[in-house]
C-alpha positions as CSV (number, residue, x, y, z in Angstrom):
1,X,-101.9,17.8,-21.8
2,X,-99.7,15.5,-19.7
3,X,-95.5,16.9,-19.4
4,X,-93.5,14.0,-20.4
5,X,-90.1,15.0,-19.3
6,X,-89.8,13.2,-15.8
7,X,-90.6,10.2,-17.9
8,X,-87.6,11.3,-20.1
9,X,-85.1,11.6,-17.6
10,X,-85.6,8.2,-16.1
11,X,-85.7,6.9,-19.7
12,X,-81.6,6.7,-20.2
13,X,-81.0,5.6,-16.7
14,X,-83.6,2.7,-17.4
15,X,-81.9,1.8,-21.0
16,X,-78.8,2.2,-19.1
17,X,-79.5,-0.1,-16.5
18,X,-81.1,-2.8,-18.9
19,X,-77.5,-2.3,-21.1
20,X,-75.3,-3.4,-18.2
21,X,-77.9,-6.1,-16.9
22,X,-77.6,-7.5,-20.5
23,X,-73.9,-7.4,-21.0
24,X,-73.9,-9.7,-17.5
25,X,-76.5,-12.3,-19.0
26,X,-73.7,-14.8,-18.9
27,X,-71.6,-16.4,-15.6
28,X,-68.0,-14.9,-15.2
29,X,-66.2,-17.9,-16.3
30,X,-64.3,-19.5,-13.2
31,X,-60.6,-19.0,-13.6
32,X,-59.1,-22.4,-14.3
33,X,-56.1,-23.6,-11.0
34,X,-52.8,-24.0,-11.7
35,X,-52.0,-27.4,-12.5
36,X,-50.6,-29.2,-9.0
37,X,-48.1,-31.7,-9.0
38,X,-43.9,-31.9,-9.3
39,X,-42.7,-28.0,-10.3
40,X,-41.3,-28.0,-13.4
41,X,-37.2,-29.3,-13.5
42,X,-34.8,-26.3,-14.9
43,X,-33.4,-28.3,-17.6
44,X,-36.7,-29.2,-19.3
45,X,-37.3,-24.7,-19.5
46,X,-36.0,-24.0,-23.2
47,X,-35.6,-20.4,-22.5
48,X,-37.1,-17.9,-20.1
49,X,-38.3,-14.7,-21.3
50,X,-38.5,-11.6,-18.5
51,X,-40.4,-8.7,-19.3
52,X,-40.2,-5.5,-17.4
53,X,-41.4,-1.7,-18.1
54,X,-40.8,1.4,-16.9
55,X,-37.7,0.2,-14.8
56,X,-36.2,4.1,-15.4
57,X,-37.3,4.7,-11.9
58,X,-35.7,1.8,-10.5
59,X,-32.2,1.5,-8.8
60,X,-29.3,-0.9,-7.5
61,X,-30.8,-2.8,-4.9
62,X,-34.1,-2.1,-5.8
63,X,-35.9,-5.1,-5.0
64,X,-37.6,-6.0,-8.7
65,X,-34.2,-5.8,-10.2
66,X,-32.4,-8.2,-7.6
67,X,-35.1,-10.8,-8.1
68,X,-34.4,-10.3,-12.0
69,X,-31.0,-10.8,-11.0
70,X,-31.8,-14.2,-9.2
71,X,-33.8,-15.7,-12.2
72,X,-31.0,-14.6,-15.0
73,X,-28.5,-15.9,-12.8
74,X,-30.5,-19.5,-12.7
75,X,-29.4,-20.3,-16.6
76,X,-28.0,-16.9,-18.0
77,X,-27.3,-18.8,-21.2
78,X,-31.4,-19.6,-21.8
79,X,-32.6,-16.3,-20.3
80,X,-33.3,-12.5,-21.5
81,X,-34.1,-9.8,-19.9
82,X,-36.3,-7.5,-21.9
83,X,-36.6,-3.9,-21.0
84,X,-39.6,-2.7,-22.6
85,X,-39.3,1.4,-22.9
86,X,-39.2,4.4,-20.3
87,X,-35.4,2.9,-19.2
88,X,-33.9,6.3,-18.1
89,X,-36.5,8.9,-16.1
90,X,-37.0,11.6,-16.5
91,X,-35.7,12.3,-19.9
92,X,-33.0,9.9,-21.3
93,X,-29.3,10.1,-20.8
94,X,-28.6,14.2,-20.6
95,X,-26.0,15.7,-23.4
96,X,-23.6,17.3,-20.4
97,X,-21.1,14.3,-19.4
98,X,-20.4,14.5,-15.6
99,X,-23.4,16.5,-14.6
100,X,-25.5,15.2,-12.0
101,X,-28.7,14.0,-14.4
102,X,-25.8,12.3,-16.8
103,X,-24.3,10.3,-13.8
104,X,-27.4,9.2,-12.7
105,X,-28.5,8.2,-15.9
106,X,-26.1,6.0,-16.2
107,X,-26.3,5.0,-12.5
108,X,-29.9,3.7,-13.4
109,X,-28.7,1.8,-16.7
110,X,-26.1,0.0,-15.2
111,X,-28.5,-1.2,-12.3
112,X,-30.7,-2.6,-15.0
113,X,-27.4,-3.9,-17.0
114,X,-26.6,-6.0,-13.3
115,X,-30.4,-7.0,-12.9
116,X,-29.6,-8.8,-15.9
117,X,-26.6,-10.8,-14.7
118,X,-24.9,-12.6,-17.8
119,X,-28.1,-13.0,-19.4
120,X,-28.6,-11.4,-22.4
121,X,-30.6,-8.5,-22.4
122,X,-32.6,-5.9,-24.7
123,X,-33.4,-2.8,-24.1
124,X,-36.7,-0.7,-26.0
125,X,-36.8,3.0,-26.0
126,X,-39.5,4.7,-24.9
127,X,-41.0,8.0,-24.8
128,X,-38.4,9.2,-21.8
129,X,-35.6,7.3,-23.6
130,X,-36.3,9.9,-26.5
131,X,-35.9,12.9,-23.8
132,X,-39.5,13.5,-24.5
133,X,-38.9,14.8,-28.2
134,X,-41.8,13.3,-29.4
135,X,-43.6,16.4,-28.2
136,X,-41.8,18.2,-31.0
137,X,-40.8,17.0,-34.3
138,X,-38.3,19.1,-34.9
139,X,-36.5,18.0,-31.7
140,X,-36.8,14.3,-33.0
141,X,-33.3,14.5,-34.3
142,X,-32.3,17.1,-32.4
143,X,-32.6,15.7,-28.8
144,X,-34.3,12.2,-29.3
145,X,-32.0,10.7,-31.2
146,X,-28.5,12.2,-29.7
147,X,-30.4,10.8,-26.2
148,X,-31.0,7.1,-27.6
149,X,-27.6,6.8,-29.5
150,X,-26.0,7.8,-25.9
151,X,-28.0,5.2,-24.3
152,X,-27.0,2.0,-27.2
153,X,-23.0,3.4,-26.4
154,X,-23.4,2.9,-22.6
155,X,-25.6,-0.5,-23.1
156,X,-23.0,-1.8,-25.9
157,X,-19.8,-1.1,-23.7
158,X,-21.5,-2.6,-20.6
159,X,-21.1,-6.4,-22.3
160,X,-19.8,-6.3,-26.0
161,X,-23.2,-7.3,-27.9
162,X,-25.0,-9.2,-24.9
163,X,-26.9,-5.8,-24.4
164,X,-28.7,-4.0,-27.0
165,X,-30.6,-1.1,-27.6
166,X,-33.5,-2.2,-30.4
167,X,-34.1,-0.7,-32.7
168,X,-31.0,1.1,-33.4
169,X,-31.4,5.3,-32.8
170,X,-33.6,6.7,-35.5
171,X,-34.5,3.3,-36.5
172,X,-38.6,3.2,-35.9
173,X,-37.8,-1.0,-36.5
174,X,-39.3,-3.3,-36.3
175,X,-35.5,-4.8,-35.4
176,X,-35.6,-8.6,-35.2
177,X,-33.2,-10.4,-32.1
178,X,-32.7,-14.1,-32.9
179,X,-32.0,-16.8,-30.0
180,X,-32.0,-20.0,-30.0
181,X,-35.8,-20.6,-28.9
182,X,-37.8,-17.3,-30.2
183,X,-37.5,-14.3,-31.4
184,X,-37.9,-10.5,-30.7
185,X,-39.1,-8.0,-33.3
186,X,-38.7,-4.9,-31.2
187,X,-40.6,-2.2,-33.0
188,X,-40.3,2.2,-31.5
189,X,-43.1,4.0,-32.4
């Protein structure tokens, strides 16, 4: 009686193999060029949106956030400056006012409040901005929510209104931001 087992073994890598070959049956489509010609005027831009995540890390002078800075200050009145979660590392803005974590914090916000000139700007928690209380429930209102709602007083002071923290503390959203050319639903899951 003949062992079929080696034949086995190179059975999956075969199947395998004939898998992938199939899923590359068809030419990667070639990526279409930019169009060429005159760049596009600033007055005929309705609104320019600039997204950016993770900028917790990030401080004044950091690079990214001066060439935010540039763009906002191009047409602050038709830009915003989206900060999309994870604004404060390593845990949101600290409880004990004047300790080092608490001044850094807010060292880090406000570099992120200049980075967006006089643009307006809106800023997403994320799981840092919660001071990681979405580990544990219980600490949801405990620690996530004191963190956030210390974060929208620093943002809302910075500019009366032009910044914002969406949605509000406690508030899973979605939160809708109107301007002139579109609008945010910011939604913290």
């Amino acid at each position: 009686m003949r062992d079929h087992r080696p034949c086995a073994r190179l059975l999956v890598p075969a199947l395998t193999l004939l898998a992938v070959a199939a899923c590359r049956s068809a030419p990667a489509p070639t990526p279409h060029p930019l169009p060429r010609g005159a760049p596009l005027e600033r007055s005929a831009i309705q609104h320019t949106r600039l997204l950016l995540g993770d900028a917790g890390e990030t401080h004044a002078g950091d690079s990214l956030l001066s060439a935010v800075r540039t763009i906002a200050d191009g047409a602050p009145e038709r830009t915003t400056v989206v900060f999309l979660g994870d604004n404060v590392y390593p845990a949101g803005v600290p409880e004990r006012v004047g300790s080092t974590e608490h001044v850094e914090a807010l060292r880090t916000l406000d570099a992120q409040i200049a980075a967006a000139g006089k643009a307006r700007a809106v800023f997403v928690p994320g799981n840092h901005d919660w001071g990681h209380a979405y580990k544990k429930p219980a600490a949801m209102w405990a620690v996530g929510v004191p963190a956030l709602t210390r974060q929208a007083a620093h943002l809302e002071a910075a500019r009366g209104g032009r910044i914002v923290l969406a949605p509000y503390p406690g508030c899973g959203g979605p939160t809708e931001i109107g301007t002139p050319a579109f609008r945010i639903l910011a939604l913290d899951t």
